[in-house]
N, CA, C and O atoms as CSV, one atom per row, in Angstrom:
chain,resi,resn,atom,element,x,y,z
A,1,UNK,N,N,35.243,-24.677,-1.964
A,1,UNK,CA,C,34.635,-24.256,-0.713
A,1,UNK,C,C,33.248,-24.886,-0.609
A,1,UNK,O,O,32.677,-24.881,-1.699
A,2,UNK,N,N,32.602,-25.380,0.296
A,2,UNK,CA,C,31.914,-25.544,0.709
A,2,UNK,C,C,30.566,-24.938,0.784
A,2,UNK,O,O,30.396,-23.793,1.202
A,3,UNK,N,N,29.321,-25.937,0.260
A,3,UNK,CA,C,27.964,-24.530,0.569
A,3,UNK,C,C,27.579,-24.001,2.565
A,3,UNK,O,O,27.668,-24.578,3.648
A,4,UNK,N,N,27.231,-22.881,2.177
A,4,UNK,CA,C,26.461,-22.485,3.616
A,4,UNK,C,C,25.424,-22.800,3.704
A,4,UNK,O,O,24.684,-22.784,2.720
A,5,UNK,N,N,24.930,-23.273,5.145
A,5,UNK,CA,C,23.563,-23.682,4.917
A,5,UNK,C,C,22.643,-22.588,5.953
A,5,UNK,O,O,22.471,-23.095,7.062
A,6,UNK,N,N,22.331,-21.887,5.880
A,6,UNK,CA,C,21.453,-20.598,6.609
A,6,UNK,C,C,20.158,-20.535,6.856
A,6,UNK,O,O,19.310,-20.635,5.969
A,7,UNK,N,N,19.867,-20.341,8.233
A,7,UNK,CA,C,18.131,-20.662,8.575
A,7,UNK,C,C,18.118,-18.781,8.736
A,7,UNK,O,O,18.697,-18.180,9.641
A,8,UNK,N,N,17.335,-18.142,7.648
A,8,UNK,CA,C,17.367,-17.127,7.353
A,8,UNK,C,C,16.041,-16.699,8.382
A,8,UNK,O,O,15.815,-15.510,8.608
A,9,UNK,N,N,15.359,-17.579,8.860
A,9,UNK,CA,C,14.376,-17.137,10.005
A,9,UNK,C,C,15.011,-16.255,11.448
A,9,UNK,O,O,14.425,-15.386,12.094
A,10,UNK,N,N,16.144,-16.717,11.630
A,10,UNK,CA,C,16.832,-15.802,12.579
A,10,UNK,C,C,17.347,-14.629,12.677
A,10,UNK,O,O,17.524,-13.875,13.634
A,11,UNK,N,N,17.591,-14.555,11.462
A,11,UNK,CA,C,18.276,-12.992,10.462
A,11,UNK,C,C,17.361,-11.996,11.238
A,11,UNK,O,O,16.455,-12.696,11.689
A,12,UNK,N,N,17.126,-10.494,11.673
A,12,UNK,CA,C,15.567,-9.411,11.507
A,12,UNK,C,C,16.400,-8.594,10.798
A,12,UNK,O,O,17.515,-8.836,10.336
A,13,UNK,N,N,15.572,-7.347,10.751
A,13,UNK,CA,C,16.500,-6.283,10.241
A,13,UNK,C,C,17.761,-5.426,11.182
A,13,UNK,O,O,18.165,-5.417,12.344
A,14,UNK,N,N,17.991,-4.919,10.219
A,14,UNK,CA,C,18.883,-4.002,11.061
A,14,UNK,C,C,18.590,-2.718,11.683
A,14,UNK,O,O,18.247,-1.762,10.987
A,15,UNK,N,N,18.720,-2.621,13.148
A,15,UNK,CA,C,18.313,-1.541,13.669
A,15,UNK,C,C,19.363,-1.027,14.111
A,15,UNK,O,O,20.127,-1.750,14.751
A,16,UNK,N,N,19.802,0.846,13.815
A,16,UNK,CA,C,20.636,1.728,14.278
A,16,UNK,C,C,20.263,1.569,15.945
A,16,UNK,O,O,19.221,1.172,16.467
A,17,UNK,N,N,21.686,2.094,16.633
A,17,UNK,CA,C,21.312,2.595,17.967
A,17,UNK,C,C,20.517,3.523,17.844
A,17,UNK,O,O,20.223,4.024,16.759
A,18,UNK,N,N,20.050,3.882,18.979
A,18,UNK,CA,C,19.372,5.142,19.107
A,18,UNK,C,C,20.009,6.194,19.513
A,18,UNK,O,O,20.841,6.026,20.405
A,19,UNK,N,N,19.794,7.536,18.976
A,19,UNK,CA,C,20.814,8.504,19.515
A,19,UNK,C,C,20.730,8.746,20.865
A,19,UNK,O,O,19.644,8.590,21.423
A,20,UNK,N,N,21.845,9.154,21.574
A,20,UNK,CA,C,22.315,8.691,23.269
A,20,UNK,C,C,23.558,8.726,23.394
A,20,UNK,O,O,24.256,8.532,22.398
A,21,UNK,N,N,24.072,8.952,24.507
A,21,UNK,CA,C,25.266,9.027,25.216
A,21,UNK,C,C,25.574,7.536,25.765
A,21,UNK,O,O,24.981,7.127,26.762
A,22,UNK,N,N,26.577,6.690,25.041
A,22,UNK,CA,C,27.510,5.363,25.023
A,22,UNK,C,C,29.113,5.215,25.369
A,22,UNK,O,O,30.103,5.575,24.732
A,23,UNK,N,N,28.958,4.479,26.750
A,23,UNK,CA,C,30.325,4.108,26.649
A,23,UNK,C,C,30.428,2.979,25.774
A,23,UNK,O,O,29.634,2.097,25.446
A,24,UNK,N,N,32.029,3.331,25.383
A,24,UNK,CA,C,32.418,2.432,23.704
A,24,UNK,C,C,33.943,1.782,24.109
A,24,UNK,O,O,34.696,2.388,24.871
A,25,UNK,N,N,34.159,0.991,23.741
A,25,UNK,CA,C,35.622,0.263,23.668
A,25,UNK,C,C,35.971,0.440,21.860
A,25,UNK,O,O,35.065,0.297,21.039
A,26,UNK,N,N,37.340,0.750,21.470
A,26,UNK,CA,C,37.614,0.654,20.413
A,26,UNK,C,C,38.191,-0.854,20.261
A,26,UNK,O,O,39.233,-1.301,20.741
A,27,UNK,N,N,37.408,-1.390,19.612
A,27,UNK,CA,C,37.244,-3.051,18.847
A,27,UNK,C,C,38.087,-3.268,17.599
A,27,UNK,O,O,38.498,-4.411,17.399
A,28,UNK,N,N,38.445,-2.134,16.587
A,28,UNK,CA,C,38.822,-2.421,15.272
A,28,UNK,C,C,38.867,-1.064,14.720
A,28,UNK,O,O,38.141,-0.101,14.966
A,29,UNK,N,N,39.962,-1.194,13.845
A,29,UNK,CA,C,40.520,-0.070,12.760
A,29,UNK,C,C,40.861,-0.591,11.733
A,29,UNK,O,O,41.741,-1.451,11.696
A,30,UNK,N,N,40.178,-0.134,10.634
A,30,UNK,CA,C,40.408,-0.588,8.859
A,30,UNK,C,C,41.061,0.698,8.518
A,30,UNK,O,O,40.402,1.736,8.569
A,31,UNK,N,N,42.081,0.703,8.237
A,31,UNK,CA,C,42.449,1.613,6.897
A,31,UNK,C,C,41.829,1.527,5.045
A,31,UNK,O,O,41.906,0.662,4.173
A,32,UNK,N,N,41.280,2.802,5.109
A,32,UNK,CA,C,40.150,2.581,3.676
A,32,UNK,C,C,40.872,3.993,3.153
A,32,UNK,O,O,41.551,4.775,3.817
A,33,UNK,N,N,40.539,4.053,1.885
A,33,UNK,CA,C,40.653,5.479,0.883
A,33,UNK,C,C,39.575,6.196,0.608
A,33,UNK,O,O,38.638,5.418,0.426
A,34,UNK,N,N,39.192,7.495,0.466
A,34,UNK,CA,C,38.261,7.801,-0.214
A,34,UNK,C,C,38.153,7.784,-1.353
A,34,UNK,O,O,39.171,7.366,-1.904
A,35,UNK,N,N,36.995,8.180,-2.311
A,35,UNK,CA,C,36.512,7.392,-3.221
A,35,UNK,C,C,36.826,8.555,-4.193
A,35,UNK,O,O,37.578,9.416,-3.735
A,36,UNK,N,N,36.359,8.733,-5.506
A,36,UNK,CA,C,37.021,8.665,-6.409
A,36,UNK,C,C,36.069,10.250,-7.078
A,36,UNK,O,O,36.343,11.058,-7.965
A,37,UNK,N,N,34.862,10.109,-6.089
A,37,UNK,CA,C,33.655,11.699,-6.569
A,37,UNK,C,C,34.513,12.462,-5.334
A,37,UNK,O,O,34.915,13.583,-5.648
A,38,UNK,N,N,34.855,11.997,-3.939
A,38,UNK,CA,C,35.503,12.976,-2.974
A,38,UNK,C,C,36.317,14.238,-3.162
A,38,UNK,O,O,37.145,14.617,-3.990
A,39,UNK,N,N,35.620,14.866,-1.800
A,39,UNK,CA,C,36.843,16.112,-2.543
A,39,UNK,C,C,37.976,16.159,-2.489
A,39,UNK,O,O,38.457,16.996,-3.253
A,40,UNK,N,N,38.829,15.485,-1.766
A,40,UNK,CA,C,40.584,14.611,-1.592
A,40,UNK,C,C,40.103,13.135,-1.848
A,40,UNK,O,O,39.857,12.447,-0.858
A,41,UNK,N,N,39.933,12.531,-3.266
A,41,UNK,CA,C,39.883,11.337,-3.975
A,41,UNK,C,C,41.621,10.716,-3.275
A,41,UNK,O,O,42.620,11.429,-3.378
A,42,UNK,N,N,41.648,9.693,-2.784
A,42,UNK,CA,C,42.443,8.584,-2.272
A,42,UNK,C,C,43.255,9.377,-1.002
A,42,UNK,O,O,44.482,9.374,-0.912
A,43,UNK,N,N,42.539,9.912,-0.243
A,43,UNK,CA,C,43.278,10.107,0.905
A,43,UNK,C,C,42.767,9.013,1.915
A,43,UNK,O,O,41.661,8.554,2.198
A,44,UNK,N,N,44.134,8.783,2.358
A,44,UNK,CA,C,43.707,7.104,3.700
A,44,UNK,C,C,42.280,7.959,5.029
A,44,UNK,O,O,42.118,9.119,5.408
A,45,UNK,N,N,41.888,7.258,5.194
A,45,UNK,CA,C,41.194,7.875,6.971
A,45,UNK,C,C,41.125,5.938,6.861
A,45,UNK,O,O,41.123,5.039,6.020
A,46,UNK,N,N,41.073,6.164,8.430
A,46,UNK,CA,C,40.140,4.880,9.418
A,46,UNK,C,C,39.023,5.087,9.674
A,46,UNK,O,O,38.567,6.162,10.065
A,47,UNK,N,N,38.268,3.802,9.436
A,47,UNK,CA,C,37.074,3.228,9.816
A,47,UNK,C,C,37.330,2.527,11.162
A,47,UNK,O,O,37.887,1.436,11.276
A,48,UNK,N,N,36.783,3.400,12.318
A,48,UNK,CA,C,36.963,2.673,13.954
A,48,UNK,C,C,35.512,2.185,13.803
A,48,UNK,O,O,34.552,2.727,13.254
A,49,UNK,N,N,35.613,1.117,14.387
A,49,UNK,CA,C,34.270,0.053,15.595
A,49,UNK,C,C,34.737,0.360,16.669
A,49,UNK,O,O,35.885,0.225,17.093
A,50,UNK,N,N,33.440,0.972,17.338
A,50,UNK,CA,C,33.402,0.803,18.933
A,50,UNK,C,C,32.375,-0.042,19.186
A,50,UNK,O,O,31.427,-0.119,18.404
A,51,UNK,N,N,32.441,-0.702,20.204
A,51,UNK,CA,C,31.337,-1.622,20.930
A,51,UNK,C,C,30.814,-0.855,21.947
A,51,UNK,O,O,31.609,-0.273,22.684
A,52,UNK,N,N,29.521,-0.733,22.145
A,52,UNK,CA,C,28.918,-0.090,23.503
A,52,UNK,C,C,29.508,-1.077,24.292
A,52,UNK,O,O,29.773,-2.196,23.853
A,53,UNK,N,N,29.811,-0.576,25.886
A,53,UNK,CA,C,30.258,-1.595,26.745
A,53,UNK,C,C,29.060,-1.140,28.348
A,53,UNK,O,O,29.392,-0.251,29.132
A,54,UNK,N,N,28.301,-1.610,28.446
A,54,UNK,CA,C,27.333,-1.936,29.191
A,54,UNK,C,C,26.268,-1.368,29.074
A,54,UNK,O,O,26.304,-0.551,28.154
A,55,UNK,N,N,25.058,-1.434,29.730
A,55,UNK,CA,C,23.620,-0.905,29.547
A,55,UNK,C,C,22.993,-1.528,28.695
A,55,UNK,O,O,23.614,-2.405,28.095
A,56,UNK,N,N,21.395,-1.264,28.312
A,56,UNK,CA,C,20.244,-1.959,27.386
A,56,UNK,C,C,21.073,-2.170,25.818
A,56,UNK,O,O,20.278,-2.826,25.145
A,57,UNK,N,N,22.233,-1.907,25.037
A,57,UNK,CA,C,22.823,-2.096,24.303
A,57,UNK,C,C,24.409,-2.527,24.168
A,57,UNK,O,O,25.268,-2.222,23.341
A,58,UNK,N,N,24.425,-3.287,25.224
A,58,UNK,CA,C,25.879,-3.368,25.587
A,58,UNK,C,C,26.402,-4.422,24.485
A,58,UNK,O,O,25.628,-5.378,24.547
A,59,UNK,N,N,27.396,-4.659,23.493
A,59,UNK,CA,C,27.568,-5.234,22.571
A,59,UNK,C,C,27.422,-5.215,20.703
A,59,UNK,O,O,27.801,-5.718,19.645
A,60,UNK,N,N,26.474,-4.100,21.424
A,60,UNK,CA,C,26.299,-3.299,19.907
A,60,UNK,C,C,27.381,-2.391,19.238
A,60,UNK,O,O,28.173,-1.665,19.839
A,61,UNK,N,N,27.288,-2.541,18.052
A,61,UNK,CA,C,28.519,-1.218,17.189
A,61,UNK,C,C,28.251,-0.115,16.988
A,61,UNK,O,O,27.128,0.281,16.674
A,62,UNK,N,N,29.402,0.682,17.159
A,62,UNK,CA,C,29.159,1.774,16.119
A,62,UNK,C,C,30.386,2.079,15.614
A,62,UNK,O,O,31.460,1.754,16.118
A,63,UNK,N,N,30.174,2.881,14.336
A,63,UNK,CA,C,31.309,2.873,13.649
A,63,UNK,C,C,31.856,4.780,13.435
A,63,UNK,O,O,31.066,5.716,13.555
A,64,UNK,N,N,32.652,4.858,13.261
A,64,UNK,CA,C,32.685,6.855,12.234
A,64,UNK,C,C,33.905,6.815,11.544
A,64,UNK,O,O,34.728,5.973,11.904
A,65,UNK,N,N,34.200,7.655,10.517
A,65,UNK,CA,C,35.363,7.315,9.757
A,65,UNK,C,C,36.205,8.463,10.280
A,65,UNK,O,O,35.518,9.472,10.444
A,66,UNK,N,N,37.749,8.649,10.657
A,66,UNK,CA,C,38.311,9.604,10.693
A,66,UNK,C,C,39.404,9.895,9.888
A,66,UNK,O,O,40.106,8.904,9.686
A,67,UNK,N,N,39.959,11.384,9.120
A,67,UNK,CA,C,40.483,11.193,7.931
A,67,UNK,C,C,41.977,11.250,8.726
A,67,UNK,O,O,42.234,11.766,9.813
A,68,UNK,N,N,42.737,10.639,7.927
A,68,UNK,CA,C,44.364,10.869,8.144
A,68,UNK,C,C,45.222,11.828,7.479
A,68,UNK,O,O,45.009,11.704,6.273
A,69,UNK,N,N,46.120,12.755,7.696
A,69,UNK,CA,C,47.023,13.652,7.506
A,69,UNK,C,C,47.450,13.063,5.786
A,69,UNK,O,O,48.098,12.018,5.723
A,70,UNK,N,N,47.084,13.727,4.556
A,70,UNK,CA,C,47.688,15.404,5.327
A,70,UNK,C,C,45.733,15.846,5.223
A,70,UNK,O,O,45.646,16.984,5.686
A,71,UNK,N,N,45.230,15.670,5.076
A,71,UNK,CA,C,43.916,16.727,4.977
A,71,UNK,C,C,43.464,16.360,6.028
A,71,UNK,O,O,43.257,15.172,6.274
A,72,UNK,N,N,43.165,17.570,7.055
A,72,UNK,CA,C,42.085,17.501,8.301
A,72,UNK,C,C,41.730,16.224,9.256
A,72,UNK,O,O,40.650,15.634,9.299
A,73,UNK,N,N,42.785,15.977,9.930
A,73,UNK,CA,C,42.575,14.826,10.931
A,73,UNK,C,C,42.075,15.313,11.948
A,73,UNK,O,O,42.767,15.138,12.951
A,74,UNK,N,N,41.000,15.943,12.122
A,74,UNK,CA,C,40.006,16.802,13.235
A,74,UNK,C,C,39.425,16.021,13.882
A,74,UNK,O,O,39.363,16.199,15.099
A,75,UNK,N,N,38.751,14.796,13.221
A,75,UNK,CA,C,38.196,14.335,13.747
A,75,UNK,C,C,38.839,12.864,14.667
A,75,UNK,O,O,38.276,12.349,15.633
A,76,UNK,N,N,40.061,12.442,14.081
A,76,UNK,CA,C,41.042,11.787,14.757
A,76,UNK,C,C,41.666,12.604,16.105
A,76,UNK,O,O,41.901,12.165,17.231
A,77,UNK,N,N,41.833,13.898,15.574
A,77,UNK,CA,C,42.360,14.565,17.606
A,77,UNK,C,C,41.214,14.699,17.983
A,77,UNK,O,O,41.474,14.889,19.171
A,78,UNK,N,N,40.447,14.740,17.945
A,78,UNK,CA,C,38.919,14.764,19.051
A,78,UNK,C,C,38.805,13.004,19.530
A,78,UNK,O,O,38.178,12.500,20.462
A,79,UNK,N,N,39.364,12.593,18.860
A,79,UNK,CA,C,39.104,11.546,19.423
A,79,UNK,C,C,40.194,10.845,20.033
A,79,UNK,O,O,39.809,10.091,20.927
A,80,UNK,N,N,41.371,10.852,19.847
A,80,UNK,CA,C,42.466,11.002,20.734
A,80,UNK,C,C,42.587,12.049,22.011
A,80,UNK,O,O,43.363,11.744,22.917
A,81,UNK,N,N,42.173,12.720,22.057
A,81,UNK,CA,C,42.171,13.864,22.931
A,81,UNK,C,C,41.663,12.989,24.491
A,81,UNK,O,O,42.163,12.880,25.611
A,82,UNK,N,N,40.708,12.602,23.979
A,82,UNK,CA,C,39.601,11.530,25.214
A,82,UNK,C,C,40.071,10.256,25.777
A,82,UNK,O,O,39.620,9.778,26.818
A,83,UNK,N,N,41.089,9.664,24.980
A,83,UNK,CA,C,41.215,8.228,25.296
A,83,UNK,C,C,42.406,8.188,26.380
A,83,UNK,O,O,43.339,8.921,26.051
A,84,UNK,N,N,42.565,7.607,27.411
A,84,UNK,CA,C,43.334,7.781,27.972
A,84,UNK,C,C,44.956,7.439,27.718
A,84,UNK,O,O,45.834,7.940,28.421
A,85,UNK,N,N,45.108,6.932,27.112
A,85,UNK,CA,C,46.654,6.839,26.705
A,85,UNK,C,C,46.884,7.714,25.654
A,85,UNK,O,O,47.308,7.248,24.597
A,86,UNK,N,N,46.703,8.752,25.751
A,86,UNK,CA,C,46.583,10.013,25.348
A,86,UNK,C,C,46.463,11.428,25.295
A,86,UNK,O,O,47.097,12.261,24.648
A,87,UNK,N,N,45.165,11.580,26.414
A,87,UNK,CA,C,44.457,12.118,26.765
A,87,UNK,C,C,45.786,13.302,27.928
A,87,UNK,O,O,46.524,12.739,28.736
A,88,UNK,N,N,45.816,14.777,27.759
A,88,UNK,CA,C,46.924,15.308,28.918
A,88,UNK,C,C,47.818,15.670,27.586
A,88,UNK,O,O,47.948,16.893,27.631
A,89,UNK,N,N,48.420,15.222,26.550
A,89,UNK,CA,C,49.310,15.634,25.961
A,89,UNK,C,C,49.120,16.151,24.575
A,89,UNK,O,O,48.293,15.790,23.738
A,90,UNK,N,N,50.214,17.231,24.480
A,90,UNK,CA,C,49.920,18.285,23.660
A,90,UNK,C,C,49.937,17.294,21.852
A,90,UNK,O,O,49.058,17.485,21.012
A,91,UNK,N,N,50.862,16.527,21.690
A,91,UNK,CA,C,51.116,16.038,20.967
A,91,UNK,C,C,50.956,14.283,20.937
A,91,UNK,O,O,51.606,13.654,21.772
A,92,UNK,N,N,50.295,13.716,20.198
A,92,UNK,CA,C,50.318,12.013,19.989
A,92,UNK,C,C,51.223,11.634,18.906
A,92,UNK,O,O,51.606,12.292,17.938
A,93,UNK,N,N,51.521,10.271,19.319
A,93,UNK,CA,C,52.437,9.655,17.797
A,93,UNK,C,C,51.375,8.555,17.845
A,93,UNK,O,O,51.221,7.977,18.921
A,94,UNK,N,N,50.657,8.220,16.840
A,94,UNK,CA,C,49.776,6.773,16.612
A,94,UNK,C,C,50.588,6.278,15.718
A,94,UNK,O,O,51.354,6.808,14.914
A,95,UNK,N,N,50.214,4.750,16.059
A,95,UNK,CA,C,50.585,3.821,14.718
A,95,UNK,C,C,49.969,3.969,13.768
A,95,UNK,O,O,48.798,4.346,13.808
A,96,UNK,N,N,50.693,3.673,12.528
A,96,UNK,CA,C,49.970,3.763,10.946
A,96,UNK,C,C,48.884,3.123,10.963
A,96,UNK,O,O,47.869,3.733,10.627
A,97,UNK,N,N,48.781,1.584,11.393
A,97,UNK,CA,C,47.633,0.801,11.218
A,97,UNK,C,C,46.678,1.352,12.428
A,97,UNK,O,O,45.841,0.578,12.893
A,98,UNK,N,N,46.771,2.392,12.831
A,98,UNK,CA,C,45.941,2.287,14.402
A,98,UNK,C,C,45.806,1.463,15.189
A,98,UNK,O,O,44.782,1.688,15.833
A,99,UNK,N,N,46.330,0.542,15.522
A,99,UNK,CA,C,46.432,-0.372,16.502
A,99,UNK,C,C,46.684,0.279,17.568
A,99,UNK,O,O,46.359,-0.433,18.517
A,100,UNK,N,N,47.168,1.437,17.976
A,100,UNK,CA,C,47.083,1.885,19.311
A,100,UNK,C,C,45.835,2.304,19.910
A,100,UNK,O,O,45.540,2.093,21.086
A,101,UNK,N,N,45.063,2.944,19.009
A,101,UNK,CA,C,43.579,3.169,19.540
A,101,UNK,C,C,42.696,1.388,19.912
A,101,UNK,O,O,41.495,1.303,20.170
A,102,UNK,N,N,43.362,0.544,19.865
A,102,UNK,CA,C,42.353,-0.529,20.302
A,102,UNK,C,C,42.254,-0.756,21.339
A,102,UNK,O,O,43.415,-0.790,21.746
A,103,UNK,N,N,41.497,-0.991,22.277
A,103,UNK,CA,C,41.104,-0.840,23.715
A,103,UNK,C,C,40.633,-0.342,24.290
A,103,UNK,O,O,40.045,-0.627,25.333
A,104,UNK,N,N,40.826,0.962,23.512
A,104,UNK,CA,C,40.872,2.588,24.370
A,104,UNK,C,C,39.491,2.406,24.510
A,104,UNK,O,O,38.802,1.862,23.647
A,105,UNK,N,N,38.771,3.148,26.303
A,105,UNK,CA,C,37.527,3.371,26.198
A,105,UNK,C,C,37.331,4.894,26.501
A,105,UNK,O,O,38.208,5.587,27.016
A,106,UNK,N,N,35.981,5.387,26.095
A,106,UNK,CA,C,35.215,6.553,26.604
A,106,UNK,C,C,33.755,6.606,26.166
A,106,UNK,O,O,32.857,5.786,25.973
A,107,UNK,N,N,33.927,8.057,26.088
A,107,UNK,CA,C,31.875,8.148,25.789
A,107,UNK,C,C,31.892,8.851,24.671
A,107,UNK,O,O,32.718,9.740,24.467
A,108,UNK,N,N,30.833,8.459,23.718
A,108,UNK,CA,C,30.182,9.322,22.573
A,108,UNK,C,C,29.103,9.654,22.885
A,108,UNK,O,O,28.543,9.094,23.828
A,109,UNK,N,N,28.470,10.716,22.141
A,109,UNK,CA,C,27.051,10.777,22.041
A,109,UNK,C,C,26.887,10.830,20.330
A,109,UNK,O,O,27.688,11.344,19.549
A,110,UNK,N,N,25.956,10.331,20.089
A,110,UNK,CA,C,25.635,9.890,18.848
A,110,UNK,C,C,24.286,10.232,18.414
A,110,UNK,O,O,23.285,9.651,18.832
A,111,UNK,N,N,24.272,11.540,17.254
A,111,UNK,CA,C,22.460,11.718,17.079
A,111,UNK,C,C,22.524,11.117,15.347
A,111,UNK,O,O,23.588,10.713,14.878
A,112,UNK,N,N,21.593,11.133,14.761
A,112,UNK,CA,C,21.368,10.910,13.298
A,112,UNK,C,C,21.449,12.239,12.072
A,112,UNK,O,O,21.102,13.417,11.991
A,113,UNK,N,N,21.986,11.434,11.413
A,113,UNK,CA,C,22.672,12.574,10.100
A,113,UNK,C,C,21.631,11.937,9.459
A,113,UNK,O,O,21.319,10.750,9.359
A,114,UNK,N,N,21.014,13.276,8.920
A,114,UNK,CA,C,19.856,12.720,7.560
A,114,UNK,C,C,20.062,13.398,6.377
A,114,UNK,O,O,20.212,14.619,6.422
A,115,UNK,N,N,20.098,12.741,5.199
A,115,UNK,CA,C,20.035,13.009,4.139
A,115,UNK,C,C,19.163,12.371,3.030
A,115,UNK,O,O,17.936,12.308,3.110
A,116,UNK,N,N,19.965,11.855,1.882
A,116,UNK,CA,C,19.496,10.840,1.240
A,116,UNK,C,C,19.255,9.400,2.167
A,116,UNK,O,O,18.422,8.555,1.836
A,117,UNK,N,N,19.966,9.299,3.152
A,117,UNK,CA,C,19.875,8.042,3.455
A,117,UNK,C,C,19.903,8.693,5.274
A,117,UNK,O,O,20.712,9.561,5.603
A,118,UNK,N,N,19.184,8.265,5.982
A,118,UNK,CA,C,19.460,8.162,7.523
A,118,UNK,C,C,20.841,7.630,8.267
A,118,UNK,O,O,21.342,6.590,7.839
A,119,UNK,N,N,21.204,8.034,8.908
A,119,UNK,CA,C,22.688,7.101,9.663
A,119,UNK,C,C,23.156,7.664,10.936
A,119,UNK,O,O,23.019,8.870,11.146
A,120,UNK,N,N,23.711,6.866,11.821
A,120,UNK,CA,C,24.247,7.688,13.050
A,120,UNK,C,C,25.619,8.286,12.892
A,120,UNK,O,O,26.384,7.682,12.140
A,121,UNK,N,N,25.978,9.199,13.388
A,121,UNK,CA,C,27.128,10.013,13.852
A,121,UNK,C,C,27.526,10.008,14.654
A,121,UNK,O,O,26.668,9.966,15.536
A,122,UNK,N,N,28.895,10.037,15.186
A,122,UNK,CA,C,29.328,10.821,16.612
A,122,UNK,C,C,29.456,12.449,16.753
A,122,UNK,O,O,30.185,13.215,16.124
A,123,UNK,N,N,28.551,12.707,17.738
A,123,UNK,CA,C,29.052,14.275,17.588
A,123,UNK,C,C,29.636,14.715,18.331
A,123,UNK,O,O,30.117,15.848,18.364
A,124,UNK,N,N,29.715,13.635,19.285
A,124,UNK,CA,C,30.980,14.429,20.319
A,124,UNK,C,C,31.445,13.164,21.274
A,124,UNK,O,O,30.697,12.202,21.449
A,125,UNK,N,N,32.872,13.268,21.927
A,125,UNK,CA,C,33.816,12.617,22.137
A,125,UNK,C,C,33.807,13.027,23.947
A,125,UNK,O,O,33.786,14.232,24.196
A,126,UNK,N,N,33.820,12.252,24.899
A,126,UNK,CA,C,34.148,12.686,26.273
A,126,UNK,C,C,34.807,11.809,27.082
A,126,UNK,O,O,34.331,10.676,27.149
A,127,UNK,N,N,35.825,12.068,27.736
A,127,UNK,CA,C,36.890,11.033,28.413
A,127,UNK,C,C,36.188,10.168,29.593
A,127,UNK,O,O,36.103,10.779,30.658
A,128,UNK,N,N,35.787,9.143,29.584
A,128,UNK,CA,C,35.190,7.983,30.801
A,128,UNK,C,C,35.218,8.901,32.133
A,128,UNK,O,O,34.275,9.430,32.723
A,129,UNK,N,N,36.500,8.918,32.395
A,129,UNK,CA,C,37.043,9.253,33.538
A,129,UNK,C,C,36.277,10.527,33.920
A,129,UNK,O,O,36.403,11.467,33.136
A,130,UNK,N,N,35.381,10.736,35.170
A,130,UNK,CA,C,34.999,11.719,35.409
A,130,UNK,C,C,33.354,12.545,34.280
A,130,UNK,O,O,32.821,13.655,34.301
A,131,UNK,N,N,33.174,11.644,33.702
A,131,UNK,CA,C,32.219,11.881,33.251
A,131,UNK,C,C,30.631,10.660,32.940
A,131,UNK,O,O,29.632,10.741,32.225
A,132,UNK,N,N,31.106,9.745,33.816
A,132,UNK,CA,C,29.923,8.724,34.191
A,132,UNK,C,C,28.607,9.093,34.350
A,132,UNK,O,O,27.586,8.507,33.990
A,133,UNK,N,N,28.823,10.634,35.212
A,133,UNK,CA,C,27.953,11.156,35.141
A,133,UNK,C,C,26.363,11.195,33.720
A,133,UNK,O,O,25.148,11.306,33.886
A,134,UNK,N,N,27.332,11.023,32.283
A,134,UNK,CA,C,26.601,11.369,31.443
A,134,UNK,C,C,25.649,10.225,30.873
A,134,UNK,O,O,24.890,10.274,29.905
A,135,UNK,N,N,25.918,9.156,31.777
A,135,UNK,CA,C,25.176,7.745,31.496
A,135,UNK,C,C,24.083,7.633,32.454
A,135,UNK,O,O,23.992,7.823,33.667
A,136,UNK,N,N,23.419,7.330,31.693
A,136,UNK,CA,C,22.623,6.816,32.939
A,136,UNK,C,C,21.998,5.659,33.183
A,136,UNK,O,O,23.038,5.147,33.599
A,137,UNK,N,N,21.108,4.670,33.307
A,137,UNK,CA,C,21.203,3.311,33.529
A,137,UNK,C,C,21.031,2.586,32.662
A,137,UNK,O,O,21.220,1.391,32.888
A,138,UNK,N,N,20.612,3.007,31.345
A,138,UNK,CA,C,20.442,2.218,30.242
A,138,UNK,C,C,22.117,2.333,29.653
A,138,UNK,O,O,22.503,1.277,29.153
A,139,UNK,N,N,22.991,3.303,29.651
A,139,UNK,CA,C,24.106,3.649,28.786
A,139,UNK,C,C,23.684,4.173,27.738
A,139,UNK,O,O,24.546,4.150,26.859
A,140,UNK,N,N,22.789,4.615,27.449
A,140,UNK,CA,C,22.614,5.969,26.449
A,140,UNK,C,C,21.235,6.685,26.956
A,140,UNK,O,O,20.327,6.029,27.468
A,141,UNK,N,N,21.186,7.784,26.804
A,141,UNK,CA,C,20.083,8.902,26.959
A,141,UNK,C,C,19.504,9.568,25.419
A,141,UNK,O,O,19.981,9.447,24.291
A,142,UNK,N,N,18.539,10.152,25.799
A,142,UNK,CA,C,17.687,10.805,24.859
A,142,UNK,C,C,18.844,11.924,24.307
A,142,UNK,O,O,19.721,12.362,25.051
A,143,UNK,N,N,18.699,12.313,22.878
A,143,UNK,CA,C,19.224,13.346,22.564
A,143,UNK,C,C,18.550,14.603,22.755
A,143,UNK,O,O,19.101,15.655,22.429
């Protein structure tokens, strides 16, 4: 393979969004395990990317992990619940790889989890449709 050659002057750091209300497109789903100190050591969840899709951050990521069956996929129906090819029915069938969640858009709002280390969260999930309202011209608001 070949060397890279990198003008590391362009690189800055990395800056989190700011917490705010974002419309998001789902971009990507990794299937990962948890780790090995967890309290269900090797249960699958997905790692989703959403992309903000318009306003002062339109193009930016965010990511949240949701766990897969059998332990507590809570945070996978909250987030199915919203997306519209979904959204109305009592029951979903997703694909294993999640490939059905790709496309899907709606809104998060996202504040910061602090601990040892700072990071954003989603704390809550709201269907596009009928709730535009919660944007406002930048695509995210103050928490």
């Amino acid at each position: 393979m070949a060397n890279l050659e990198l003008d590391l002057s362009e690189f800055g750091e990395f800056e989190s969004n700011p917490p705010g209300v974002y419309h998001v497109k789902v971009t990507g789903v990794t299937e990962k395990e948890t780790g090995e100190s967890s309290k269900h050591p090797g249960n699958p969840f997905w790692n989703v990317e959403m992309t903000i899709q318009g306003g002062k951050y339109e193009g930016r990521k965010e990511w949240t992990n949701v766990m897969l069956p059998p332990y507590q996929p809570i945070e996978l129906g909250r987030m199915l619940k919203v997306c519209p090819s979904f959204a109305g029915n009592q029951k979903a069938k997703v694909s294993e790889d999640g490939s059905d969640l790709l496309d899907e858009e709606f809104i998060i709002k996202i504040g910061r989890q602090r601990g040892s280390e700072e990071y954003n969260e989603v704390k809550k999930y709201y269907p596009l449709e009928g709730n535009e309202h919660l944007l406002d011209e930048d695509d995210d608001l103050a928490p």
